[in-house]
N, C-alpha and C positions, 0 to 999 in steps of 0.2 A: 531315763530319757527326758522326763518333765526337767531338768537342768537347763538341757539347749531347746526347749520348743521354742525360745527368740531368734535361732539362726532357720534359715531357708534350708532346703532340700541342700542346695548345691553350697552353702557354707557348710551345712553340719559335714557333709563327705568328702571336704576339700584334700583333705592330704590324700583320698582314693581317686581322685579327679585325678591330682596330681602326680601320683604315679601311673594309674591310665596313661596320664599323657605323654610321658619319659618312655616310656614301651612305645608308644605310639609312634615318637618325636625318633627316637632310635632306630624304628623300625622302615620309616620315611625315609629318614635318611642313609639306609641300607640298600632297601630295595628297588628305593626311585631317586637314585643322589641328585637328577636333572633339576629336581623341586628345588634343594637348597640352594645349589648352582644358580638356578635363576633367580629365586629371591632373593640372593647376594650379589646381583647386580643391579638392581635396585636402591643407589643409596646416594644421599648427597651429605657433603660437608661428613662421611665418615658415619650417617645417621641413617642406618635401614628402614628406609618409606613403608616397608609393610607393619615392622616391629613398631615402628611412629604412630600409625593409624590405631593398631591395638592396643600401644598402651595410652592413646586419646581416650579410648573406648573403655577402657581400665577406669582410667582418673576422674574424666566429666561427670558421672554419674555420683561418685562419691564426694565432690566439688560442691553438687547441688545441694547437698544436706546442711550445707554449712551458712549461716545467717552471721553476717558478720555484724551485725548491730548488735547482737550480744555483747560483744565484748564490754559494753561499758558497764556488763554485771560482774568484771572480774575484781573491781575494786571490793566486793562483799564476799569472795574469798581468797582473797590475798595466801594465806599460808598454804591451801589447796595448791592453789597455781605456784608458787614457790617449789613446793615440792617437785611437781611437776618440769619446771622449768631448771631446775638444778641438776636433778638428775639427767632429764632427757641431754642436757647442753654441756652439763661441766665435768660429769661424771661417766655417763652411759659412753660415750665414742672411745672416751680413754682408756676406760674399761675391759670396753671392747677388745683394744690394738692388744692390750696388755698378754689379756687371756688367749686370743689368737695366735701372738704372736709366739707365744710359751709353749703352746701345743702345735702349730705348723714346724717352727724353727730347733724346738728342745723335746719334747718330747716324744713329738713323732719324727724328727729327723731323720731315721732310720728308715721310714716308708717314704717320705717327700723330699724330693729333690728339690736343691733351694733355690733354684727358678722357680716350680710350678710354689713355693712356697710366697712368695714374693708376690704371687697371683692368687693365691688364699689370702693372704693376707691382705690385699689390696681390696676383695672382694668382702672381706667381713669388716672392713672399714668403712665402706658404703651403706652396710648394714645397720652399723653402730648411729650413722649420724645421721639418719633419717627415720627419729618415730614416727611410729603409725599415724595415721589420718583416717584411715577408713572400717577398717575391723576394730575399733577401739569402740565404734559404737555398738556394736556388735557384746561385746565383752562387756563392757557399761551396764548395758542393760542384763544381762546374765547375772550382774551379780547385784543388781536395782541398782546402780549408779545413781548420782541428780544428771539428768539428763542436760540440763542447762552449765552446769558446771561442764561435762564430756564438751556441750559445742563448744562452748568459752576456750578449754586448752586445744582443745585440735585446732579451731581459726588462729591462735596464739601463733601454736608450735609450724601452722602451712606459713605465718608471715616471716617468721623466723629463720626456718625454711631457706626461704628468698635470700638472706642475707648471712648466717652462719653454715650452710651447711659447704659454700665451695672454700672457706677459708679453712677449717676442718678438716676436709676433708684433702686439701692438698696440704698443708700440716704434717699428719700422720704418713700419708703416703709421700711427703717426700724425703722423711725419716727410715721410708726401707729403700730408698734409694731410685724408688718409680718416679719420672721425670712425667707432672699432670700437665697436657696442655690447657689451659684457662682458658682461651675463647670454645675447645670443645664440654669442657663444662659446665661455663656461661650459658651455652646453645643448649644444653641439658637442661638448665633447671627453668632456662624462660619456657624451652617448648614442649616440657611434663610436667612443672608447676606453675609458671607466672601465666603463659596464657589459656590454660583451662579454665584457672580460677579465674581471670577474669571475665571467660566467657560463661560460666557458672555464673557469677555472681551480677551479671546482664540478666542472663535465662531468670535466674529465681526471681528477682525484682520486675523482672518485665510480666511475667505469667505470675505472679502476685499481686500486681496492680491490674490486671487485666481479669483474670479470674478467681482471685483470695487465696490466704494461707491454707483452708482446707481443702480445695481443690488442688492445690498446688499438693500438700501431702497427703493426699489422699489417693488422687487421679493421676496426679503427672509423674511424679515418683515411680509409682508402682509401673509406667512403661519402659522402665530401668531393671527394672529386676531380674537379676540374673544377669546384667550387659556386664557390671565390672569381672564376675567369675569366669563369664563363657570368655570375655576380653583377655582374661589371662590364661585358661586353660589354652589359647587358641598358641598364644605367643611364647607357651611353653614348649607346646608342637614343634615348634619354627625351631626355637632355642636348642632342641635334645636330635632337632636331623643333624644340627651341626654338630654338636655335643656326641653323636653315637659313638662313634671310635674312641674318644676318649674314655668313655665311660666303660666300654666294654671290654678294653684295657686294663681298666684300674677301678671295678666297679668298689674295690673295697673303699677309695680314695672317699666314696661318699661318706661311709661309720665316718672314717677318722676327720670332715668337715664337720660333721652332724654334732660331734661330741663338744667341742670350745662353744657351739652358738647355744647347746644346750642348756650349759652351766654359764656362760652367761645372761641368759633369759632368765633365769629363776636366780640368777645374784642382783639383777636391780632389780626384779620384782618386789625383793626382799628388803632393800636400802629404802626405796620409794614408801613398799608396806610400812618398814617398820619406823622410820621416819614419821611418818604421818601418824602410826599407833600415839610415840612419843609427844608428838606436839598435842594429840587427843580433838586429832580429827573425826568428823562424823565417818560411818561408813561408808556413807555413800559419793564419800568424795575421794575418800581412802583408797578405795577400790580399783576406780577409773585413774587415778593417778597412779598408782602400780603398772595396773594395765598398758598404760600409754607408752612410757617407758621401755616395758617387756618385748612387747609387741616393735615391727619393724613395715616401714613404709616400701616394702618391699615392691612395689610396684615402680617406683621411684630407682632403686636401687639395683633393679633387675637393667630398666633403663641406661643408667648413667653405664653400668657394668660393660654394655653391648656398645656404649659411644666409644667407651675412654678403650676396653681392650678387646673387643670382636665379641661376636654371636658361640667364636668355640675356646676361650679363655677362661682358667682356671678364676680368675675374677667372677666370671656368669655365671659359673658352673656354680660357688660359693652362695650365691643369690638366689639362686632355684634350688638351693637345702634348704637355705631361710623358708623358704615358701614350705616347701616340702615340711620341714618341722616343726612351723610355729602354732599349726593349729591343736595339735593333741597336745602339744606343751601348754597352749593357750586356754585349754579347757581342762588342762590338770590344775593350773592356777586360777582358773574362774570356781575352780570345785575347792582350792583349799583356801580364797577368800569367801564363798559364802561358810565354811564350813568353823571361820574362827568371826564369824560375824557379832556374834553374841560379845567377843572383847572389845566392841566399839561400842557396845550399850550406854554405857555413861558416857559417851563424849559428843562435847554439843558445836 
């Protein structure tokens, strides 16, 4: 247990949160279907106001951690960030489609019909193009990351964000033949990444020049804690009352998601890892650069999932595996970079 004493009560138990909540989310929308029924009338421009507010409540808080004046310390690790940015940009989404698309379309063709495959597939493309941001720091630290370098790539990879993630992502998706509207993706990524971050990035610098960096992480931070977790356990709820019938239909359809995100989470781990071994980066940059990679912005991606194809589309459904998987994946691969840490001894 000394491994994760860096994660919170509600990080270390995320995947049990998370299935809590599917039982929950199922059961909701079983027994009381009026609940879903009404939140789904709730929506503008195709964007459910309740799922909106939660995943605000998701994102602000991990918005705040981020100091964007850093950045100008990325010039002193250039090859770090390189890795980082290659992988996350050039390599991980394509990746992604590849392995997806080999096991929704070819190897499991036999259990998915190639509608709902079209909807997995779509749904582990969102996956693919959105690294993490916020459990990265999480992971960083687990395996002593330089904590300056972790701000550096996530401020990078949230600007980045802003501007590669909807070319991408309609790219691939309109390669399996799903027609993206652009102004509802536009509307995605201004109103779960462009204006948090900037209202983030107000909040830190106003309540830093008002009461200092250590009040700020010391005192103001810590009344966040818990809000991006309970933010998403909540919207998981919402997601699995629409979600029950499908699931209870075809609860096996989850193994056969569960398995392409798998083995693609521990193949760029390993690109990123071993990459960086080669060039004879420190480890503590090694590490958080796998990581970030690995790991997926799912919070982001759950999002865009419920604009572009509904609250009960095999797309969502695809996005809350992600969730559902990444963290025992994520603490298997924090255990086998501290565990070959000793191979980065000599690199400086």
């Amino acid at each position: 247990m000394s491994k994760i004493q860096g994660m919170s009560f509600f990080d270390r138990y995320l995947t049990l949160w998370v299935a809590i909540c599917i039982v929950a989310g199922i059961a909701l929308g079983k027994l009381l279907p009026i609940v879903p029924e009404t939140l789904g009338k709730y929506e503008y421009a195709n964007v459910s106001v309740p799922i909106a507010i939660l995943i605000w409540i998701m994102i602000f808080p991990m918005m705040l951690k981020i100091d964007f004046a850093s950045i100008v310390d990325a010039v002193k690790m250039p090859k770090g960030l390189t890795v980082t940015l290659v992988v996350n940009w050039l390599i991980k989404p394509f990746t992604m489609f590849g392995i997806a698309w080999l096991f929704f379309y070819v190897i499991f063709k036999a259990f998915i019909p190639e509608d709902l495959a079209k909807e997995y597939l779509a749904g582990a493309v969102l996956l693919g193009a959105a690294p993490c941001t916020a459990m990265v720091f999480v992971w960083s630290h687990l395996t002593k990351g330089n904590p300056a370098y972790t701000l550096v790539q996530v401020a990078i990879n949230d600007l980045i964000i802003l501007v590669a993630f909807i070319p991408i992502v309609t790219l691939l998706l309109g390669i399996t033949g799903i027609a993206i509207p652009w102004n509802t993706l536009i509307l995605s990524v201004v109103l779960f990444v462009m204006i948090p971050l900037v209202l983030a990035v107000f909040t830190r610098r106003t309540m830093i020049r008002r009461k200092g960096l250590d009040y700020f992480d010391k005192v103001f931070l810590k009344k966040f804690t818990g809000t991006t977790i309970t933010g998403l356990l909540l919207t998981l709820v919402i997601i699995f009352s629409f979600q029950g019938d499908k699931i209870l239909k075809s609860p096996f359809n989850i193994l056969l998601i569960a398995v392409p995100l798998i083995i693609q989470t521990f193949f760029i781990f390993f690109i990123a890892y071993g990459w960086a071994k080669k060039w004879k980066l420190p480890h503590n940059i090694a590490a958080p650069a796998a990581m970030i990679g690995a790991s997926n912005f799912f919070e982001l991606s759950v999002a865009v999932a419920i604009v572009l194809f509904g609250m009960n589309s095999g797309a969502t459904l695809v996005t809350v595996v992600g969730v559902l998987v990444e963290v025992p994946v994520m603490l298997t691969l924090v255990k086998i970079a501290n565990g070959t840490r000793e191979k980065f001894v000599h690199n400086k």
